[in-house]
ROKOL-934756 format. One record per residue (C-alpha): x, y, z; residue number from 1. Coordinates in Angstrom, 2 decimals, always signed. Layout:
N
X_Y_Z_NUM
...
END
This chain:
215
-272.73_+151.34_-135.63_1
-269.53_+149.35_-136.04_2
-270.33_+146.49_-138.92_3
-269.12_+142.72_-138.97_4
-265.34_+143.50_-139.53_5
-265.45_+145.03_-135.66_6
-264.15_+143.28_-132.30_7
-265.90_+144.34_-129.58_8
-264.17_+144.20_-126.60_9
-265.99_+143.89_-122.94_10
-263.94_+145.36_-120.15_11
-264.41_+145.54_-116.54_12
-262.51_+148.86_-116.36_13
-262.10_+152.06_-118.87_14
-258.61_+151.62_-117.98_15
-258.28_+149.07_-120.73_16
-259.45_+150.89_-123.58_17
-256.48_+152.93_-124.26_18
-253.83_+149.75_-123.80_19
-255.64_+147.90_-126.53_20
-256.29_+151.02_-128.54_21
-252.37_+150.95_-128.57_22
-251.43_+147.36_-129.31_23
-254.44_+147.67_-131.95_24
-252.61_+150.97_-133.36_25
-249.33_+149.18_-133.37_26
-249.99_+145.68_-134.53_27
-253.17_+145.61_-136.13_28
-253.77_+148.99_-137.67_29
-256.51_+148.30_-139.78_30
-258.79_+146.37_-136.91_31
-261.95_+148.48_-135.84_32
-262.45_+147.50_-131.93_33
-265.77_+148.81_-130.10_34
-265.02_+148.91_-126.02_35
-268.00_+148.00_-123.72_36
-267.15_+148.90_-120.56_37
-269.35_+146.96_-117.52_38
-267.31_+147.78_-113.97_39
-270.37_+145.57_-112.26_40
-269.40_+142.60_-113.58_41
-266.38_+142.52_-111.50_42
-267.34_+143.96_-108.59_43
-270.40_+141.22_-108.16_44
-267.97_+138.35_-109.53_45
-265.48_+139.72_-106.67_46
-268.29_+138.87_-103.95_47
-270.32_+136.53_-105.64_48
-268.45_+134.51_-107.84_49
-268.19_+134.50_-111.34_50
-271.39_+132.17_-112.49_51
-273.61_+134.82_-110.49_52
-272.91_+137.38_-113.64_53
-273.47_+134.90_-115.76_54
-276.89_+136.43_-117.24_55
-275.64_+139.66_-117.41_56
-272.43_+138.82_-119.26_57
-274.52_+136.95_-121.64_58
-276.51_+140.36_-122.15_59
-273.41_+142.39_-123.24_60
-272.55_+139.91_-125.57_61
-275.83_+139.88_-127.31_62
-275.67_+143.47_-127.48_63
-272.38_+143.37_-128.79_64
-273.60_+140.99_-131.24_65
-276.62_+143.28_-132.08_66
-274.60_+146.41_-132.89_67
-272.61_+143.89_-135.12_68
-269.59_+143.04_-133.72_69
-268.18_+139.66_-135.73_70
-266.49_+138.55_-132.96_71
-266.11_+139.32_-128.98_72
-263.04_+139.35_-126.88_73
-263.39_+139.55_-122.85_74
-260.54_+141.20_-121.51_75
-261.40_+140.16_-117.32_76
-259.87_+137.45_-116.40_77
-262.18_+136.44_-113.53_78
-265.69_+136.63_-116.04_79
-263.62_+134.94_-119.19_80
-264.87_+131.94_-118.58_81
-268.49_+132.81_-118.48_82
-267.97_+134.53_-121.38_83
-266.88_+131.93_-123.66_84
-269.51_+128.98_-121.97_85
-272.05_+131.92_-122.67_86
-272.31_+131.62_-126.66_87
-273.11_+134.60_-128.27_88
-273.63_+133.36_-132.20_89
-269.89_+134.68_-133.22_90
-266.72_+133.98_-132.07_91
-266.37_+135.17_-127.96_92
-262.17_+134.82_-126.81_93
-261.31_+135.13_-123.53_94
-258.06_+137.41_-123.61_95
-255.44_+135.09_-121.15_96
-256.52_+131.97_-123.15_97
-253.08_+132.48_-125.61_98
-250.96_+133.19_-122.67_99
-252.02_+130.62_-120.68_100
-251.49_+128.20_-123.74_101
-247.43_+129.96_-124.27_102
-247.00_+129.37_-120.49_103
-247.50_+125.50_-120.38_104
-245.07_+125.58_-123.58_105
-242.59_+126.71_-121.45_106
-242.35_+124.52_-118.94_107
-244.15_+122.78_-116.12_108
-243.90_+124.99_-113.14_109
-246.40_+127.94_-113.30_110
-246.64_+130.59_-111.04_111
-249.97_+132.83_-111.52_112
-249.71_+136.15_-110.14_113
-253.03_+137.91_-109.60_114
-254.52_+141.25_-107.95_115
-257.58_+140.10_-107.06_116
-258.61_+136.88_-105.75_117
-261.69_+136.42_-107.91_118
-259.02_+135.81_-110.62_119
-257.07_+132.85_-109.06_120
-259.21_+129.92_-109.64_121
-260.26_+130.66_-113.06_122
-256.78_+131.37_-113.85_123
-255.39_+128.21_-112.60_124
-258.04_+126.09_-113.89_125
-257.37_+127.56_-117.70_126
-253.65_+126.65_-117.32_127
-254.29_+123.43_-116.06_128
-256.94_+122.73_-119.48_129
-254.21_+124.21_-121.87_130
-251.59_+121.91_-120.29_131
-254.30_+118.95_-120.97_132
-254.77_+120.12_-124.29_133
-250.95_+120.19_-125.20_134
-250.35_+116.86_-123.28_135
-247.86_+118.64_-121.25_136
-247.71_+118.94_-117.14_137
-248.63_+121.57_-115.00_138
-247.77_+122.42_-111.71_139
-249.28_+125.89_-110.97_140
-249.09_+128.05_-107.63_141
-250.52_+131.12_-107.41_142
-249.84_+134.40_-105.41_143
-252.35_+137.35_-104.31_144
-250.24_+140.94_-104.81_145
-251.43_+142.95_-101.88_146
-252.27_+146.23_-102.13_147
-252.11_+146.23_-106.15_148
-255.35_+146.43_-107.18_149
-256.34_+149.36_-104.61_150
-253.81_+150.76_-106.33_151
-255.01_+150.06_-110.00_152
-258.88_+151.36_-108.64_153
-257.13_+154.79_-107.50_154
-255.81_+155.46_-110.81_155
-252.78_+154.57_-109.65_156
-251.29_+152.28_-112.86_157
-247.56_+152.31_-111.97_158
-247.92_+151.78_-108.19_159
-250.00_+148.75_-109.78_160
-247.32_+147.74_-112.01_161
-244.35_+148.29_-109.49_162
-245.79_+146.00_-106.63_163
-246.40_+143.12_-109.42_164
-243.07_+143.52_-110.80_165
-241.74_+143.19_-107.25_166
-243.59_+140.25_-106.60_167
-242.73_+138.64_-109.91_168
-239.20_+139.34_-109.15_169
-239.20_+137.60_-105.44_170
-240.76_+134.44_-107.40_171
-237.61_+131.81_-107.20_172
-239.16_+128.61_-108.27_173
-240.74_+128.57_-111.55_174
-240.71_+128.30_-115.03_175
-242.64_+131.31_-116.55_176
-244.95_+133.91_-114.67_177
-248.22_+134.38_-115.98_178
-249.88_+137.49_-115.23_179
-253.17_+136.65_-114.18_180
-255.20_+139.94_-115.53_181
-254.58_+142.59_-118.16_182
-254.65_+145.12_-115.57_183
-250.75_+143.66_-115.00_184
-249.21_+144.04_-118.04_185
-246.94_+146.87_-117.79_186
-245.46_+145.02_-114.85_187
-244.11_+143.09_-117.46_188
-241.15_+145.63_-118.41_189
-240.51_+146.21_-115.32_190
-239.35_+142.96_-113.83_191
-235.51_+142.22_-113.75_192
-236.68_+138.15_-113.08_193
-234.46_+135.55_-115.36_194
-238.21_+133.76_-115.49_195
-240.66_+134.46_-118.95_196
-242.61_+137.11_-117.51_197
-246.44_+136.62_-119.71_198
-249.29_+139.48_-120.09_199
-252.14_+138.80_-122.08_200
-253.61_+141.65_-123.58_201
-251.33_+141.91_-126.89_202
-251.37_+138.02_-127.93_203
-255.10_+137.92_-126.46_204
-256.00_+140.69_-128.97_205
-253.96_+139.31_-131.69_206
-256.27_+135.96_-131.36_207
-259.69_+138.04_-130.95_208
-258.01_+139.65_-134.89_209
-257.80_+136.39_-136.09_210
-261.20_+135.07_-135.55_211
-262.12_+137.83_-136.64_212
-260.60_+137.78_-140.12_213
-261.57_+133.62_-140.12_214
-265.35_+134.29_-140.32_215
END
């Protein structure tokens, strides 16, 4: 049972576990992480909108809290929201909060890229808080990558990350990119875009460390 020095991590795919095993093997060797994995969450977000998973996402994070994580990072995009308003007793991150906060640093004109639409609003409406919270503007558009996240569901990770990195590249108006979900991310060494391409999963884990190590 991990102890109070663990993040726990909730994912709506396995497919995460090994890219933050890596960053956390890289960058943060001596972080314990615990993956929960809940696929439902997403899929009934997808149809139903996020709030509609609210009690259930407020379920894993009391059982993360129970097997004694210190501190909770959600690594979905469309439930991250939920997941922070839910309140769990220790810290709960969502993982695009950090990028989201680097994008409206760079510059006003934000262009979210996402895979599935769930992820759009939520997405947009974080940018436009961080840009509040900085005093800085924000004018965000977003765009829906076709075809990518059939991709991502059939195992397919590059086809994934090659149609995002396409559409990232055809983006000519814009300041930075933000990749909408962590699913993205290795999109983001594969664009050839003069635009700040930003993935969440390595600066969302390195905040989900840090509360962590503040409690």
């Amino acid at each position: 049972m991990p102890g109070p020095g663990t993040l726990a991590l909730l994912h709506t795919s396995p497919a995460h576990i090994p890219v933050f095993d890596a960053l956390r093997d890289e960058f943060h060797p001596v972080l314990r992480l615990r993956h929960l994995v809940a696929e439902d969450l997403l899929a009934r977000a997808r149809v139903e909108g996020p709030d509609a998973v609210t009690g259930d996402v407020r379920a894993a994070l009391d059982r993360a809290v129970a097997e004694g994580a210190g501190a909770v990072l959600c690594t979905c995009s469309t439930i991250g929201a939920v997941a922070e308003a839910a309140g769990a007793g220790v810290p709960v991150l969502r993982v695009d909060r950090p990028m989201a906060a680097a994008a409206v640093a760079v510059g006003p004109r934000v262009v979210v890229l996402a895979t599935v639409e769930s992820t759009l609003a939520p997405t947009v409406a974080l940018v436009e808080e961080e840009a509040r919270r900085a005093g800085r503007p924000a004018d965000v558009r977003t765009f829906l990558v076709d075809g990518a996240f059939a991709r991502f569901e059939a195992g397919d990770t590059h086809g994934c990350a090659r149609l995002v990195a396409k559409a990232a590249d055809a983006v000519t108006v814009a300041d930075v990119i933000v990749l909408a979900q962590a699913s993205m991310a290795p999109a983001q060494h594969l664009t050839t875009t003069a635009v700040p391409v930003l993935a969440s999963p390595r600066p969302g884990l390195a905040a989900g460390a840090d509360a962590l190590h503040r409690r």
